[in-house]
C-alpha positions in Angstrom: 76.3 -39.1 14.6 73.5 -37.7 16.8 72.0 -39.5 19.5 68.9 -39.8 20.2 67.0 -39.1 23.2 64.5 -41.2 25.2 61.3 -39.8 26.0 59.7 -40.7 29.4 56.0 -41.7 29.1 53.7 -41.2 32.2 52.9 -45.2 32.8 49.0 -45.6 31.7 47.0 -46.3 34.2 43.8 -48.9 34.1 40.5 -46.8 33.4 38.6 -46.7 36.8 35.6 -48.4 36.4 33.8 -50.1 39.6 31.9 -52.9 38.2 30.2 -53.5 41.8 29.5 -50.2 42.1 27.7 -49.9 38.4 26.0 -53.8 38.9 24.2 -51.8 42.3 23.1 -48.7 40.5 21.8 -50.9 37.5 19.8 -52.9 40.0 18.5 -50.0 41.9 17.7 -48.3 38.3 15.6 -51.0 37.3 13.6 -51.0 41.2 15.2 -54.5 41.7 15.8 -55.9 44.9 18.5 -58.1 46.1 16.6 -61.1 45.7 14.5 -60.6 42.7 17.7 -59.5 40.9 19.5 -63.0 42.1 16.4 -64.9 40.5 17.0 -62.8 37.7 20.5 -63.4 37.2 20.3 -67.1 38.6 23.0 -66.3 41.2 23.1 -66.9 44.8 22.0 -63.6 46.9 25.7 -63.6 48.7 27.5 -63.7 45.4 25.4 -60.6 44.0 26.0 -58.9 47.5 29.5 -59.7 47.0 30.0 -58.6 43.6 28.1 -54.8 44.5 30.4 -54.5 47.5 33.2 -54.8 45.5 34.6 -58.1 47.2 35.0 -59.9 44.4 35.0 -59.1 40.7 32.3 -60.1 37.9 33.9 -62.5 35.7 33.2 -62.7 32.4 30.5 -64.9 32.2 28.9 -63.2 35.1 28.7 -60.1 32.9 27.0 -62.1 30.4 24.2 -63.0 32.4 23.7 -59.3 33.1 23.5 -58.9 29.5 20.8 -61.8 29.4 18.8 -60.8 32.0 18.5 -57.4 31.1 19.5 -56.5 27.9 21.9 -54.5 29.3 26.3 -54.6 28.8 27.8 -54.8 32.2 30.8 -52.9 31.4 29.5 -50.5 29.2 27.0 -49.3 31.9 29.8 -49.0 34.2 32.1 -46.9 31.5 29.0 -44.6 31.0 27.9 -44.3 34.4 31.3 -44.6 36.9 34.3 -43.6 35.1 34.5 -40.1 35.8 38.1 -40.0 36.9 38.9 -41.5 33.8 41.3 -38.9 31.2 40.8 -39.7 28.0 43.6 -38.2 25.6 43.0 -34.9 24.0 42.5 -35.8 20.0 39.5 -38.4 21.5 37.6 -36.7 23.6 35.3 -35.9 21.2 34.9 -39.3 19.5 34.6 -41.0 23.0 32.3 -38.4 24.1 30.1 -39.4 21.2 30.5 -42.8 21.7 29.7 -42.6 25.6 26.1 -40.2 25.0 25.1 -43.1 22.2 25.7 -45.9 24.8 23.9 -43.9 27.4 20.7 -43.4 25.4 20.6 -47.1 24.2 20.9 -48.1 28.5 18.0 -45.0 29.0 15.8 -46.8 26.4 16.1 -50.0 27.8 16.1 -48.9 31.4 12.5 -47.1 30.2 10.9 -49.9 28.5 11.4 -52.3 30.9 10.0 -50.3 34.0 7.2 -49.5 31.2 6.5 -53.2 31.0 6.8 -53.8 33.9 4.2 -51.2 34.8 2.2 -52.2 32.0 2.2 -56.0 33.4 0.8 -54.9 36.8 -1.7 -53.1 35.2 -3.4 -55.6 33.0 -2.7 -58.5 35.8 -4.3 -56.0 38.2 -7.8 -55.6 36.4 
């Protein structure tokens, strides 16, 4: 009888993704400051500061009121914009490339119509 033989496996590894890091650079992306972002997101300006510094972790409600606020996923943001170190297996780079430029257009559009309205609302509260 032949034996078979064990195959190590590398360990996987959790996808590096800084969700302060990403919550910062959506804020600064959408010309937010610290405290119109907290009215925004109905959070306390220490919590926010918190959560960008990577002291504590968005949980998942948290990410939900990003989602509410702006239209815009969290997580997703943070996949498309801060995983860099991530390795994605061979056989779906493509399909996860694809994926990634799709979610990144959909963020672009959103990021652009809301600094459009935004400029819009200035000009017509302005004349």
């Amino acid at each position: 009888m032949k034996q078979l033989s064990l195959i190590k496996h590398k360990p996987v590894e959790p996808m590096p993704i800084n969700l302060g890091k990403a919550a910062k650079d959506l804020r600064t992306r959408l010309r937010l400051s610290l405290r119109e972002a907290e009215a925004e997101l109905g959070i306390s300006y220490v919590h926010l500061c918190k959560i960008e510094n990577g002291k504590v972790d968005p949980s998942p409600g948290m990410i939900e009121r990003f989602h509410d606020a702006w239209g815009i996923d969290l997580y997703m943001f943070a996949v498309v914009y801060h995983s860099e170190d991530r390795e994605t297996p061979k056989p779906l780079q493509a399909p996860v490339k694809a994926l990634m430029q799709g979610w990144k257009q959909h963020i672009e559009m959103l990021l652009d119509k809301r600094i459009k309205d935004e400029t819009d609302s200035c000009l017509t509260s302005a004349g």
